[in-house]
N, C-alpha and C positions, 0 to 999 in steps of 0.2 A: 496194861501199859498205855500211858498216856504219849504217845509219838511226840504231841506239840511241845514238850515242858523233859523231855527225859533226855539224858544225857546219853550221849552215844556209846559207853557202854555199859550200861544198861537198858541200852537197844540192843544190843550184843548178847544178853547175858537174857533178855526173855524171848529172842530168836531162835538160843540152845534149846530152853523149854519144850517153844512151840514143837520142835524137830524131835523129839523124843518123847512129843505124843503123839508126832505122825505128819505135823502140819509142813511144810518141807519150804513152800512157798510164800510170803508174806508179803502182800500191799497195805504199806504206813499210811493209813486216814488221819490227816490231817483237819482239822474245825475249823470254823472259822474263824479268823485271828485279828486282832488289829494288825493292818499290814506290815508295818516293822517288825512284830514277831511272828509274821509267815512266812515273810521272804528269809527270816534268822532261820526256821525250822527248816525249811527247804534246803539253804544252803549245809545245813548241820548235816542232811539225811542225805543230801543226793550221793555223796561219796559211797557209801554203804550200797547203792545202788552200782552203781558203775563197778564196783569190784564185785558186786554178786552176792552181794550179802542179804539187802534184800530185793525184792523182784520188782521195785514201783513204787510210786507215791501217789495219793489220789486225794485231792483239796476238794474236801465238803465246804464250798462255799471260793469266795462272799459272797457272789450275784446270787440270793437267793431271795426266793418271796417273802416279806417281812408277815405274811400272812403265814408263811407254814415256815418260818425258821424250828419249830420245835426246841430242842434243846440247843441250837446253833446260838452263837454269841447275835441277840437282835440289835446289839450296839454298834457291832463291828459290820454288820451285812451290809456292801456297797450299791449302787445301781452301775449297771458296765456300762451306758452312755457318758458319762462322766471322763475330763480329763485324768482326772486322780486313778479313776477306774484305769486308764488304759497305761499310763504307768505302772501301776502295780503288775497289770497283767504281762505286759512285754517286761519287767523286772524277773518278775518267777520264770518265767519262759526261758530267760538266758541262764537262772541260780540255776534249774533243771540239765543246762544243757553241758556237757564238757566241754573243754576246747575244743577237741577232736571229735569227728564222727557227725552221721546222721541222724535224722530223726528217731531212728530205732534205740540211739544214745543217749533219750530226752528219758530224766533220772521221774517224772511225772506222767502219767501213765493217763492220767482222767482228772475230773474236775467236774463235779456236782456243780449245774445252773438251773436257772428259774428259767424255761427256753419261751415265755412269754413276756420279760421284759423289755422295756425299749433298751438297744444297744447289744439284744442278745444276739444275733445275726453277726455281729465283730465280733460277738466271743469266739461262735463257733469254725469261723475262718480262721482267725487267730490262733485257735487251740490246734483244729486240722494239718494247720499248715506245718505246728511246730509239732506234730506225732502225737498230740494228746486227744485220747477219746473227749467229746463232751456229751456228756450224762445227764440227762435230767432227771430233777428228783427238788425237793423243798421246792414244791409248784406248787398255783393255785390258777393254771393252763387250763381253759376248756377242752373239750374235746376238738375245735376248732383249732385253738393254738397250736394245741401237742401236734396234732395234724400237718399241719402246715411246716412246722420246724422239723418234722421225720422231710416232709417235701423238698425242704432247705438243704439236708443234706447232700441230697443225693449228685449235686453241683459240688460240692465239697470233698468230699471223700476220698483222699487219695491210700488211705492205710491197706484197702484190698476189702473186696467182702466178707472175708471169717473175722476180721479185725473189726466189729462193728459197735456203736456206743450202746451201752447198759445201762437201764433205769436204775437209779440209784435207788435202795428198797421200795420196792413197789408196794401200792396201798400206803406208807406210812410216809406222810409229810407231802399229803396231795389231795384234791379232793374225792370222796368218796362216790363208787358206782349209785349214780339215782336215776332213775328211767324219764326221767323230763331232763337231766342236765349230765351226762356220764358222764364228763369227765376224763380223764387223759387216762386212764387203766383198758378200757376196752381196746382204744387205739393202738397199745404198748401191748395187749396180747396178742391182737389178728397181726403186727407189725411184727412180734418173735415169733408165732407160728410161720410166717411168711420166708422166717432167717436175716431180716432186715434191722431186727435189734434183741437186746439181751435185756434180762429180767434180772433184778439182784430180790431174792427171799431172805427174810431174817429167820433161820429154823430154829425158835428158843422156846416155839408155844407159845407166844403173848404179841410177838406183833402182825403176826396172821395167826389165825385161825389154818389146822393142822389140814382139815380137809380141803381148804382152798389151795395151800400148800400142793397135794397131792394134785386135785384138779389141775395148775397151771404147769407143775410138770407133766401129767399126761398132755396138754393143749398143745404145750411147744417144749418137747422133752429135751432138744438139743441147744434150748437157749438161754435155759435157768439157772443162774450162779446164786449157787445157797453161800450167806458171807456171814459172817459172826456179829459185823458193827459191833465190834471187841471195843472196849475203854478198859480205863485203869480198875473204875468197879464191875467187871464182867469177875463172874465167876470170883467173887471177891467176899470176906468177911462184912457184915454192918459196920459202915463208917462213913465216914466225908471223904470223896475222890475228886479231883477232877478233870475237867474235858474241856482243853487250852484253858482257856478264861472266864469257863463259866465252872461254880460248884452244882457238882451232884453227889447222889448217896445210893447205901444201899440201906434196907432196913433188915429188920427179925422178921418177915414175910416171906414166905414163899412161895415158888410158882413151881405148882408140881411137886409138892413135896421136898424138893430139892435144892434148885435153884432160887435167885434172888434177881430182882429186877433192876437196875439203875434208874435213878429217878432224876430230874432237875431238884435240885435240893428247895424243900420248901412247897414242893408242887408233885401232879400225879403225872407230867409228862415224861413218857418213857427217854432216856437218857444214852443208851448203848442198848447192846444188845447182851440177855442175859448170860450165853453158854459162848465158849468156846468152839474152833469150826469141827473138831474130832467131835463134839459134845452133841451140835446140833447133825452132825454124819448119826450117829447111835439116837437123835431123837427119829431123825427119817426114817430108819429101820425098826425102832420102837411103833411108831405111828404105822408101820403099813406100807411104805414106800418100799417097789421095787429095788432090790439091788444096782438093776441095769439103766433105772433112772436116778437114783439115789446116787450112785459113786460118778459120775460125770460132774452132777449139779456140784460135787464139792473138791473137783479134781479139773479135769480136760476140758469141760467149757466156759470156766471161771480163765483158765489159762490162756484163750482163747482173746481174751483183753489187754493181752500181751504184747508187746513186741515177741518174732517170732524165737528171737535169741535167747527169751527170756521163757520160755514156756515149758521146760521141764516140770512137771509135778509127782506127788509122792506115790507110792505103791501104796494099794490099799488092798490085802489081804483076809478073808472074813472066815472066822473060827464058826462053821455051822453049828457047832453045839452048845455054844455060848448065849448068854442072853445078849449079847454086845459083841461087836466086831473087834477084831485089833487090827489097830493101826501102826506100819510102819514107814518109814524113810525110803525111799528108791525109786525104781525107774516107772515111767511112766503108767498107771491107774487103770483095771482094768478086773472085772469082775469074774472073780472064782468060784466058777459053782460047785456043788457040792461033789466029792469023789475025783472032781480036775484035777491035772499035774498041778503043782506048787509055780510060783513066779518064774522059775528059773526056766519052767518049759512053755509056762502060757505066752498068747501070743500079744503083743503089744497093740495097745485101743488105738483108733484108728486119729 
C-alpha cells in the first residue's frame, strides 16, 4: 500500500487485510513528498486516525541528509533552517491536529530527520511541542552529532519517558560502525539499552543481517520495534510500484527463496522492506529469536510510540507444533508457552 498516492478507501480495504493476518495496529509512513502533496496526504489520512482507524502517521522525511536519502524523493528533501522549511512544518502540525483536543489528538505520531542538520534543533521543539516523536534516521550524524541531539532532548521532552523517539531503521540510511569513526549506531544502542530511546529493525533478512538482529534485542530487549517499512511492492508480484514520487520495482529474485526485495527502480538501492510485519514476527522465530523477545519487538514496544489512547495491540497466539505461529486480532500481546491456559486465562503483558 502506497499511503502517499492511495485513496482513502483503499486505505480501508488494505487495513481489513492487515487485521486478518494479525496485524491490528497500523502507522501510515509517509515519503518524502513535494510539500503540496504531503500536506494533501496528511490531510486525506489524519481523519482515519482520529476515528481509530488507523493508529498514526509517521513522515520519512524531508529534513533529511541528501547524503543517505536512499530511496527518499532526493528532489523533494528540504533543509529545516529555511523559511519554506518552517512553513511546511507548522502547516502539517495543524493538517495533523483536530479542532478539538490535545497533543495526544495529533493525527502524526513521528517524523524521520537528519538531527545533524542546521535548523534541526527547531524541528525537534517544534515537533515536542506538538506530541510528535522526532526520529532520527536518513543521517550522515557522527557519533558526536547523534550525541549531542539525544543531549538536546532531554530539555524537550515533555511526552513522559515510556513515550520516547525511535531510530528510524537502524543501520540503514546512516553511517556504518568503523572503529576510527562509529558513527551514530553505537550511541543509539548504549542510549536503548539505558530506555532513553527506541530502535526500529527491518526483520525481512536483507536489511540487517539476522544475527545482528538477534544481538540488539538481547542488548536492549525492551526497546526494539521490529516494523515492516511496508510499500505498495512489499510482499508484491514483479512489477513497477511506487513510493509517493519516486518509481520502484520488484524483480524474479528472491530473497530466501521466497520473498522479493523492492528496489529504486533502475538501481540496487533497497526501496521498502520486503515482508509484511506477521511475515517478518515468523522470520524472528524462524531465525532463533526467543518468543519473549520476539513478540514485544512486534507488539507492546512498537506501541509504546504511541499516544497512550492509542496503544491497544493485537494478541499473538503461537501454535507450538507448527513450523509458524498464528496470528490473531485481540487484546493486548503476550507470550503463550507451551501447555498454558489459552488467551482467555493468560495474564495481560505488562
Amino acid at each position: 500500500m502506497d499511503f502517499a498516492t492511495a485513496p482513502v478507501h483503499h486505505v480501508r480495504d488494505a487495513l481489513r487485510e492487515l487485521s486478518r493476518r494479525g496485524v491490528t495496529r497500523v502507522v501510515a509512513s509517509l515519503p518524502t513528498l513535494p510539500a503540496p502533496d504531503l500536506l494533501a496526504a496528511v490531510r486525506r489520512l489524519a481523519p482515519l486516525v482520529w476515528e481509530g482507524t488507523l493508529a498514526g502517521l509517521h513522515l520519512e522525511g524531508p529534513f533529511l541528509s541528501r547524503h543517505r536519502c536512499g530511496a527518499q524523493s532526493a528532489d523533494d528533501v528540504l533543509e529545516p533552517g529555511s523559511d519554506r522549511s518552517r512553513r511546511l512544518l507548522e502547516s502539517l502540525v495543524r493538517a495533523g491536529h483536530p479542532d478539538h483536543g490535545g497533543p495526544d489528538n495529533q493525527a502524526i505520531v513521528s517524523m524521520t530527520y537528519a538531527p545533524e542538520l542546521k535548523g534541526a534543533e527547531w524541528v525537534e521543539r517544534t515537533l515536542f511541542a506538538a506530541g510528535i516523536l522526532p526520529s532520527p534516521g536518513h543521517t550522515d550524524a557522527t557519533e558526536a552529532e547523534f550525541a549531542t541531539a539525544l543531549l538536546r532532548w532531554t530539555g524537550m521532552q515533555t511526552l513522559g519517558r515510556d513515550r520516547c523517539p525511535a531510530v528510524t531503521h537502524l543501520f540503514n540510511a546512516m553511517p556504518g560502525f568503523h572503529h576510527r569513526a562509529p558513527g551514530p549506531v553505537p550511541t543509539a544502542l548504549r542510549a536503548a539499552a539505558r530506555g532513553d530511546l527506541r530502535i526500529e529493525l527491518v526483520a525481512d533478512g536483507l536489511h540487517v543481517d539476522r544475527g545482528v538482529i538477534l544481538d540488539v534485542l538481547r542488548h536492549a530487549p525492551g526497546a526494539v520495534c521490529v516494523v515492516s517499512d511496508a510499500s505498495a511492492a512489499t510482499d508484491a508480484p514483479p512489477g513497477s510500484y511506487t513510493l509517493g514520487a519516486v518509481a520502484i520495482e520488484t524483480t524474479g529474485n528472491t530473497l530466501n527463496g521466497s520473498t522479493r526485495a523492492p528496489r529504486l527502480a533502475g538501481h540496487s538501492t533497497l526501496a521498502s522492506g520486503a515482508v509484511a510485519l506477521d511475515d517478518a514476527l515468523r522470520n524472528l522465530l524462524a531465525w532463533g529469536v526467543p518468543p519473549e523477545l520476539a513478540v514485544p519487538a512486534v507488539s507492546t514496544t512498537p506501541a509504546l510510540t504511541l499516544p497512550s489512547a492509542r496503544r491497544a495491540s493485537g494478541w499473538v497466539e503461537w501454535d507450538w507444533d507448527a513450523e509458524n505461529g498464528t496470528i490473531a486480532p485481540g487484546p493486548p500481546a503476550v507470550v503463550v508457552p507451551p501447555g498454558a491456559p489459552g488467551p482467555d486465562s493468560a495474564p495481560e503483558a505488562p
